[in-house]
C-alpha positions as CSV (number, residue, x, y, z in Angstrom):
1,X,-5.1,5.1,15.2
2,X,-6.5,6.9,12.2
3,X,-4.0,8.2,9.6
4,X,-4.3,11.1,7.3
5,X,-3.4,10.1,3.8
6,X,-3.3,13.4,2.4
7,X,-0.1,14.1,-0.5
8,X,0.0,10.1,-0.3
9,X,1.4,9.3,-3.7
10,X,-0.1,5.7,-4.7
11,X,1.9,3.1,-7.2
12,X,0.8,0.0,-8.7
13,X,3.1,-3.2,-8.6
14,X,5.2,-3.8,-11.9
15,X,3.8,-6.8,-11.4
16,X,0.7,-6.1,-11.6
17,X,-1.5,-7.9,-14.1
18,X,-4.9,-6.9,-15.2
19,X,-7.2,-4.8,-13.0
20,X,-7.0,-7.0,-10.2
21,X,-4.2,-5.1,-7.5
22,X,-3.4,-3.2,-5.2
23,X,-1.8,0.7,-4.9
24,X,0.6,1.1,-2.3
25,X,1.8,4.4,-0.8
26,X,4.6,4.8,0.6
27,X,5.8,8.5,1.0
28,X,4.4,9.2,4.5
29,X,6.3,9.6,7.3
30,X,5.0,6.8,10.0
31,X,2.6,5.1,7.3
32,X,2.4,2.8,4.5
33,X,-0.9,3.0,3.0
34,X,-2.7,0.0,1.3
35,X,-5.8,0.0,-1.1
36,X,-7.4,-1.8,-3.7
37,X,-6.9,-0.1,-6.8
38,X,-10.5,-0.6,-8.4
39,X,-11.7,1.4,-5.4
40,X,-9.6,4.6,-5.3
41,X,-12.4,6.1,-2.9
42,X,-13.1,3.0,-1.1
43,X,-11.0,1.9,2.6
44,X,-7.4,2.0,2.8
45,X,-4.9,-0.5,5.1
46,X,-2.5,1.2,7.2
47,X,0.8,-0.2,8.4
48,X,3.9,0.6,9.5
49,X,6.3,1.2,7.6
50,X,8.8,-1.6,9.2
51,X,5.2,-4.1,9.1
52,X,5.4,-3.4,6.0
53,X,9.1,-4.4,5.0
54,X,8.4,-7.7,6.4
55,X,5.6,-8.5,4.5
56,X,7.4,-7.7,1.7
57,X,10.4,-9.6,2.5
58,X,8.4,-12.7,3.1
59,X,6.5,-12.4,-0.1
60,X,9.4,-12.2,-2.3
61,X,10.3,-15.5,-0.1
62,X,7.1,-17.1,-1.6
């Protein structure tokens, strides 16, 4: 399934450190958008939104 990102507003972690992260984008209905943020241009990760709850619960967990 391809996903228009179009109005997707990306974020860094506060976590972040360096140059080495990733944006996130979250304001789409349906879609939580993933990239690497030296590549702004470059491929983007799609999942959905509830996916994407669950990694982030479990990464907290680590």
């Amino acid at each position: 399934m391809v996903h228009h990102l179009t109005g997707a507003t990306w974020r860094k972690s506060t976590r972040s450190a360096g140059g080495e992260c990733v944006e996130v984008a979250d304001n789409l209905p349906g879609v939580v958008g993933v990239r690497d943020s030296k590549d702004a241009t470059g491929p983007v990760l799609t999942f959905a939104p509830a996916a994407w709850r669950r990694f982030v619960a479990h990464a907290k967990l680590s």
